[in-house]
Structures are given as C-alpha cells and as structure tokens.
C-alpha positions as CSV (number, residue, x, y, z in Angstrom):
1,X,0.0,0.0,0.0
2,X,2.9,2.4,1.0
3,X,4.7,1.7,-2.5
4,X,1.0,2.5,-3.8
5,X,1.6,6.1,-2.0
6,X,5.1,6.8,-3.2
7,X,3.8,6.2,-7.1
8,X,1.3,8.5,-6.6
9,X,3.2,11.3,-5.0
10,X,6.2,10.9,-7.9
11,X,3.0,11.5,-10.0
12,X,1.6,14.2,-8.4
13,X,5.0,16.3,-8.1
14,X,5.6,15.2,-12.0
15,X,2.3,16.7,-12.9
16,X,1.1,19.3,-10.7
17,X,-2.6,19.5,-11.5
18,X,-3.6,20.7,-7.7
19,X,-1.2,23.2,-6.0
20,X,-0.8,23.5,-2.2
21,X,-3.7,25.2,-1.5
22,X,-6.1,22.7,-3.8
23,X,-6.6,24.9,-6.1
24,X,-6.9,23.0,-9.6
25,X,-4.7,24.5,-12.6
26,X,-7.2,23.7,-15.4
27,X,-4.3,23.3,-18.1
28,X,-2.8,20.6,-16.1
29,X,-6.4,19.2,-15.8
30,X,-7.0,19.2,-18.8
31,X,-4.1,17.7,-19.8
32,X,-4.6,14.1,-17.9
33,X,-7.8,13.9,-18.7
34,X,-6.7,13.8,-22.8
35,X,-4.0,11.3,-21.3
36,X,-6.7,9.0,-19.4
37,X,-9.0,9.3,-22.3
38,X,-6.5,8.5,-24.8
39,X,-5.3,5.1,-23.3
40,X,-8.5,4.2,-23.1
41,X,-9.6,4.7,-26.3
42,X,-6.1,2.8,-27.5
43,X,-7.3,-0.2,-25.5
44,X,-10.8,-0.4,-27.5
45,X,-9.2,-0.3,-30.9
46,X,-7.1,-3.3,-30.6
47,X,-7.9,-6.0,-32.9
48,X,-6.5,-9.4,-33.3
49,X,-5.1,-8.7,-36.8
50,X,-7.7,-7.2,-39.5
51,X,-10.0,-9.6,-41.1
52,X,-11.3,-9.7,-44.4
53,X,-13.9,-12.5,-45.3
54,X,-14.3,-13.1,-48.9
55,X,-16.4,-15.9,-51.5
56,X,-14.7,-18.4,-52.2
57,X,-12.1,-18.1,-54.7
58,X,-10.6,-21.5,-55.1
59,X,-11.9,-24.6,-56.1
60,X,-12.5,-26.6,-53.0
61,X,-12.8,-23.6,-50.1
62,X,-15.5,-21.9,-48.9
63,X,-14.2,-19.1,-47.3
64,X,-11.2,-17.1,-48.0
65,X,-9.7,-14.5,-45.3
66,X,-7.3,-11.9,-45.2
67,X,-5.5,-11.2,-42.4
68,X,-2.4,-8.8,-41.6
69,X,0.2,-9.3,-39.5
70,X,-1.2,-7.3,-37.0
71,X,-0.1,-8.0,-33.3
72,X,-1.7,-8.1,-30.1
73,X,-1.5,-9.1,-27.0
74,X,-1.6,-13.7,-27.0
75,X,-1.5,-13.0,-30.8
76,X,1.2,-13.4,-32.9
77,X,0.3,-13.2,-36.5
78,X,3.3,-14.4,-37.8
79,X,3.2,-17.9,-36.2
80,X,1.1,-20.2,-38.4
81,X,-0.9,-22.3,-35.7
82,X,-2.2,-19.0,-34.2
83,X,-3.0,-17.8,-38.0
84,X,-5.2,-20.7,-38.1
85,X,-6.7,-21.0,-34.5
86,X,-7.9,-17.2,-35.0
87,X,-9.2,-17.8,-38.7
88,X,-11.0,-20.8,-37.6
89,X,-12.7,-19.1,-34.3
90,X,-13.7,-16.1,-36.2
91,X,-15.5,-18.6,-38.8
92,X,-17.3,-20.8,-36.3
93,X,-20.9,-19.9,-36.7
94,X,-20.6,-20.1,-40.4
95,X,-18.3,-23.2,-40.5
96,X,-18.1,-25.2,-37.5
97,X,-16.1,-28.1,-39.0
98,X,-14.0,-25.8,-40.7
99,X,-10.1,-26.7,-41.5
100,X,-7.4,-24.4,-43.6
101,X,-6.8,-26.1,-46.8
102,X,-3.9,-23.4,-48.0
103,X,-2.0,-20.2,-46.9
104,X,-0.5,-18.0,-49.2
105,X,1.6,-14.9,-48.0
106,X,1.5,-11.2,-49.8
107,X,4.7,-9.2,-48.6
108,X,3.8,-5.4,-48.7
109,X,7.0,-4.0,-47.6
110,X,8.3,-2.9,-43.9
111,X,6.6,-0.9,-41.0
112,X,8.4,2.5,-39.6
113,X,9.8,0.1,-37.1
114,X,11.6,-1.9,-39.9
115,X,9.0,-5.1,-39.4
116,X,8.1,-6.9,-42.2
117,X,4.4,-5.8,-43.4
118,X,2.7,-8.9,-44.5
119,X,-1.3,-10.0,-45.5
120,X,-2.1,-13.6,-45.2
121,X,-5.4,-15.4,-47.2
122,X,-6.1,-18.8,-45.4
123,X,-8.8,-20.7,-47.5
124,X,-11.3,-22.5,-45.2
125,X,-13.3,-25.7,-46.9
126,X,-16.3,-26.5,-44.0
C-alpha cells in the first residue's frame, strides 16, 4: 500500500494538476484527462489482426480471409498455428467443422519500425 503512496506522489510532483492550496490548474487538468481518455480509447481499438472475409475463390474452399500481421497481446500473426486458430474461431458460426486447406503470403514491404508488413489469405473448406 505504502509503495502505492510513493507512485502517486512521484505523479503528483511530476504533474502538478492541484497546487498546495487545492486549487486545480485547469491546463494541467486538462491535460490528464486527454492522457486518461487517450489510453483508453487505445485499449478499444485493438484487434487481433484485421480480417477480411471473402467468397470463395478457389476450387474446394469456402471461405477465403485476409488477415495482416497485426499484433496483439496472446497473438502473434506471424506464427502459423495462431494464423489458423484465430481464422477458424472467427468462422465458427458459419463453419463449424472448418479446417485451412492453404495459406498463401502477400509481402507489402516494412513498417516505420523496420518489421516486415505482411497480408495472409487462409482458404477455409467447411
């Protein structure tokens, strides 16, 4: 609890929205409350890599998705099992016995952090 204390006292004497007498600066106000809004509006636009859902375009599937490499927290795009599980769980209601038949990759270049930017389609057949 007491290491609860110190963390908020650094924050308080980091960012000074009350002064000694308790009287609120409104700028500094206003300033945490963008900061609290903005993480929590970061934390509702995750998505387990972006999915696109399309007819089937090869003899034999019935689904076709597109997913990017995308990741999120437990999800790692790039691993092929997870690929898979995701794609799967996402086409449940309309496929329940569903199974990847192929993969194919589309490389689209490199991110501003230098990480490969890659689209996968996994073909479904129910």
């Amino acid at each position: 609890m007491s290491v609860m204390a110190d963390e908020a006292r650094l924050f308080l004497k980091a960012f000074p929205i009350y002064n000694r007498l308790g009287e609120g600066d409104p700028f500094m106000q206003a300033k945490a409350l963008v900061l609290v809004l903005s993480v929590a509006l970061a934390g509702c636009q995750t998505q387990r890599g972006e999915l696109l859902v399309a007819p089937d375009p090869v003899p034999g599937a019935n689904h076709a998705l597109q997913m990017s490499n995308t990741p999120d927290v437990g999800y790692n795009p790039d691993d092929k099992e997870d690929r898979e599980r995701h794609a799967l769980n996402y086409l449940k209601s309309r496929c329940p016995a569903g199974r990847v038949i192929k993969e194919s990759v589309i490389k689209t270049g490199t991110d501003d952090l230098g990480r490969p930017v890659r689209s996968y389609m996994l073909y479904v057949k129910c």
